[in-house]
N, C-alpha and C positions, 0 to 999 in steps of 0.2 A: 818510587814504589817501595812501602817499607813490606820487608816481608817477617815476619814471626818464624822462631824458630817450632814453635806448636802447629804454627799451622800448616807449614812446611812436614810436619812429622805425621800429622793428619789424613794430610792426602797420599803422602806416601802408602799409609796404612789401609786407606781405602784403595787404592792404587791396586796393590800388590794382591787384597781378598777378592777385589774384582776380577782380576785378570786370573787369579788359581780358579774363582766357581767357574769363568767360559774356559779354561783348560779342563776341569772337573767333568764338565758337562760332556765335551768333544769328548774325551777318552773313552769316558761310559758309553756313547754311541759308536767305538770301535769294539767293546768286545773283547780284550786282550785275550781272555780267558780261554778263547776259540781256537787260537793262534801258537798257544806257548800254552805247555800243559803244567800244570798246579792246581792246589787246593786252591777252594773259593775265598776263603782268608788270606791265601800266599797275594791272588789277583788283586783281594780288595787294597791290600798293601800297597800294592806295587803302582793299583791308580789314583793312591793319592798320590805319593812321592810322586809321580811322573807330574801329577798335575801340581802339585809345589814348585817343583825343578819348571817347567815349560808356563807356570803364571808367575813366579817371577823373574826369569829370564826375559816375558815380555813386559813386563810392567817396569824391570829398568829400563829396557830399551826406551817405553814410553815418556817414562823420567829423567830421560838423558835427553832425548830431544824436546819435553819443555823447558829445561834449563839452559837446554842452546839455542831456543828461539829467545829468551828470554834474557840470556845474554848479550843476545844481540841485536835487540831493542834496545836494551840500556846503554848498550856500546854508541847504536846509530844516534842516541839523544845528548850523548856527550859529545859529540863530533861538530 
């Protein structure tokens, strides 16, 4: 399996925008703003950055484990 370094850089990118809009989303339907008192710009701030931070925190996770299934396919075909 050859793999491209673009294409490899591709999904990463899609990876990481997909996983920040479902963090985007969840946050907004908490409300921070209810919780912890600031202006409505301080909150809008704060839920992006939470959802940058917690979409790509999972989106490596995601990209860690297709690399280790994938290492270890190529492993079991060497064998």
């Amino acid at each position: 399996m050859i793999h491209s370094n673009w294409i490899v850089s591709i999904m990463t990118i899609v990876s990481h925008l997909f996983f920040i809009s479902i963090a985007f989303w969840w946050i907004q339907d908490i409300h921070i703003e209810r919780y912890i008192r600031m202006h409505e710009s301080q909150a809008k701030v704060m839920i992006v950055m939470l959802s940058v931070v917690f979409g790509f925190i999972c989106s490596s996770f995601f990209i860690d484990v297709v690399n280790a299934i994938l290492g270890l396919t190529t492993f079991t075909k060497s064998l």
